[in-house]
C-alpha positions in Angstrom: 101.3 79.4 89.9 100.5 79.7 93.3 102.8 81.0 96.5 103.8 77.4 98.2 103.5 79.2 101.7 105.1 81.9 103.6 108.6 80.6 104.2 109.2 79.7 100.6 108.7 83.7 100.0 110.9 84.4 102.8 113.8 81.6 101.6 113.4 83.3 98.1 113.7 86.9 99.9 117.1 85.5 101.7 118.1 84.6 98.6 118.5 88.2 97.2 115.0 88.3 95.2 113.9 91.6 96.4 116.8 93.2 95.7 115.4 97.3 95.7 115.2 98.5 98.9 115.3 102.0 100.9 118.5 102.4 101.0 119.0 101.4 96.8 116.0 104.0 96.6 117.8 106.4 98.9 121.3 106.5 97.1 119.2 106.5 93.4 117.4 109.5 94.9 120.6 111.2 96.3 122.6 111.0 93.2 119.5 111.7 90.9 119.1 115.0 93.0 122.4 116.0 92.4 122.1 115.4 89.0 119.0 117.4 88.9 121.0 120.2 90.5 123.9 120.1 88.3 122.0 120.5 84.8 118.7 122.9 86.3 120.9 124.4 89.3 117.5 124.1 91.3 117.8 123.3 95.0 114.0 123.0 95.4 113.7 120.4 91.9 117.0 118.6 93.5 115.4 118.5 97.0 111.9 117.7 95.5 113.3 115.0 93.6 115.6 113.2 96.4 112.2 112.7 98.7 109.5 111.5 96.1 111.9 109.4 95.4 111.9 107.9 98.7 108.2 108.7 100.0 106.2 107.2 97.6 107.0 103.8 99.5 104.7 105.0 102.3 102.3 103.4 100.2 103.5 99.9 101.2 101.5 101.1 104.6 98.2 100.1 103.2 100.1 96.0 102.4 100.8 96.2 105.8 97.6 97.5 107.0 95.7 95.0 104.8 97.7 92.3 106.4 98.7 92.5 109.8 95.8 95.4 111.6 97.4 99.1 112.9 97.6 96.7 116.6 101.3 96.2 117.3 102.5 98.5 114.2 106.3 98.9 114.1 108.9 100.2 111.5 110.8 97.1 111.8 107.7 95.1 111.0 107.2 96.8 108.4 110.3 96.6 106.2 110.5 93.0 107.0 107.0 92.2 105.8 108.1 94.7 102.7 111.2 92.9 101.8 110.2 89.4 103.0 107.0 89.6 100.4 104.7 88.6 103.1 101.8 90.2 101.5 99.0 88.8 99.6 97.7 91.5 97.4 99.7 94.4 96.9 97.7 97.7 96.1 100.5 100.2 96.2 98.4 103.2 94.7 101.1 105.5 94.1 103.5 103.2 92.2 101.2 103.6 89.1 102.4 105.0 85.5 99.3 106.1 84.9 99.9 108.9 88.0 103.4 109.9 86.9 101.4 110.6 83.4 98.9 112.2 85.0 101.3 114.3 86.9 103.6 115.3 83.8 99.9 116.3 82.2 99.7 118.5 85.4 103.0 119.8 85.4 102.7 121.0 81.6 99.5 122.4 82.0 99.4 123.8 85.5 102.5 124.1 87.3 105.3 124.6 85.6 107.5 125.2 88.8 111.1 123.8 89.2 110.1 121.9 92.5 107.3 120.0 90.8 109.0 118.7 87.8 111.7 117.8 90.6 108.7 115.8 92.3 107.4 113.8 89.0 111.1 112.8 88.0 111.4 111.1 91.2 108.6 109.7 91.4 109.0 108.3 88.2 112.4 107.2 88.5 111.2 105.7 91.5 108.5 103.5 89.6 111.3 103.0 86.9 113.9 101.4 89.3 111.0 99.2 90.7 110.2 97.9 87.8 113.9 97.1 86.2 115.2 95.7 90.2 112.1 93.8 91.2 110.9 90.6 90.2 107.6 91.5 88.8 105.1 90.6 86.0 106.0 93.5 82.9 102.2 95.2 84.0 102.5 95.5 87.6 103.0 99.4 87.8 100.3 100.1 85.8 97.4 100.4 88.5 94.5 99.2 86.3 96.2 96.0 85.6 96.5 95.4 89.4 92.8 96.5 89.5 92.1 93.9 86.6 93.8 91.2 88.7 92.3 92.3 92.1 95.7 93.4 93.1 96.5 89.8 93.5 100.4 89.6 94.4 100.7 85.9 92.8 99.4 87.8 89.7 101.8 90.7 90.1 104.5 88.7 91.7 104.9 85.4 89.8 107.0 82.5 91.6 108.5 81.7 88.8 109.7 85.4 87.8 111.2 85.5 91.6 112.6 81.7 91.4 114.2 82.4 88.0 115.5 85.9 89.9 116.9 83.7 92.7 118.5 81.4 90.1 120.0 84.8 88.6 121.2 85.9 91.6 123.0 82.9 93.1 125.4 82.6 89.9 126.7 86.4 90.7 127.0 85.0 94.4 130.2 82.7 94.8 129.0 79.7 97.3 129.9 80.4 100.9 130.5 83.7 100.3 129.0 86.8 102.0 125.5 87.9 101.1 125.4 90.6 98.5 129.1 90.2 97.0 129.7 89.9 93.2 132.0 86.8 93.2 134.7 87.3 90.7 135.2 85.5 87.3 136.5 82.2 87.3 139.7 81.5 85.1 139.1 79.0 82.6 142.6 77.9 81.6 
């Protein structure tokens, strides 16, 4: 199914269908960190962990890039044009199970260092949180499907995965009320 045009992804994005953004990555990376700490009581795994977490969405860059030029580049651009799903393909290289596999293979092998295996579980928890919070087609994070499917974002990101999302969404969200609240249960007496 094809995108209608660009306000119906925006209208959908209003409506709470991207719901994982930096600062859901942020406090998943804070509180996996100090998990990390607690059970390895490693500052440089914890530490490790809190900003692969958070970094590997520098990859979104080359959406943007692909998009909109480097001319007239802002931050604010680009987390709207992130979270409004204004792209067209979406290449996002690091988001890709098959490099947090190839990283654990590294990490068993070759470096078997606190900070590392700090780095690959944030990264992958990273991936992980993507793929549970974000509308997406069950393959998306595996980089050679989004190769298959010319990293086609109407292939990744189906309209009818993100309008049934919406759909989801809106019954948590009590009409009229503020954007983001849980409304609570209705009494059926």
């Amino acid at each position: 199914m094809k995108y209608q045009n660009q306000s119906e992804n925006k209208q959908l994005s209003q409506k709470g269908v991207f719901q994982i953004r930096l600062h859901h990555h942020s406090a998943i990376s804070l509180i996996g960190s100090g998990m990390i700490y607690l059970v390895f009581h490693s500052l440089s795994a914890a530490v490790a962990f809190f900003f692969s977490g958070i970094l590997i969405d520098l990859d979104h860059f080359f959406e943007y890039w692909h998009k909109f030029g480097l001319r007239d580049f802002s931050l604010r651009k680009f987390f709207r044009a992130a979270h409004n799903h204004e792209y067209s393909s979406y290449f996002v290289l690091l988001h890709s199970y098959e490099l947090a596999a190839i990283l654990l293979l590294v990490g068993f092998i070759f470096i078997r260092k606190p900070w590392f295996w700090g780095f690959v579980l944030g990264f992958t928890v990273h991936i992980i949180s993507d793929q549970i919070y974000n509308p997406c087609h069950p393959l998306t994070y595996l980089l050679l499907f989004r190769i298959k499917h010319k990293f086609n974002g109407e292939r990744l990101f189906p309209l009818e995965k993100r309008e049934k999302y919406a759909r989801r969404r809106e019954k948590k969200v009590k009409p009229g009320a503020r954007k983001g609240k849980i409304s609570p249960p209705q009494n059926k007496l």
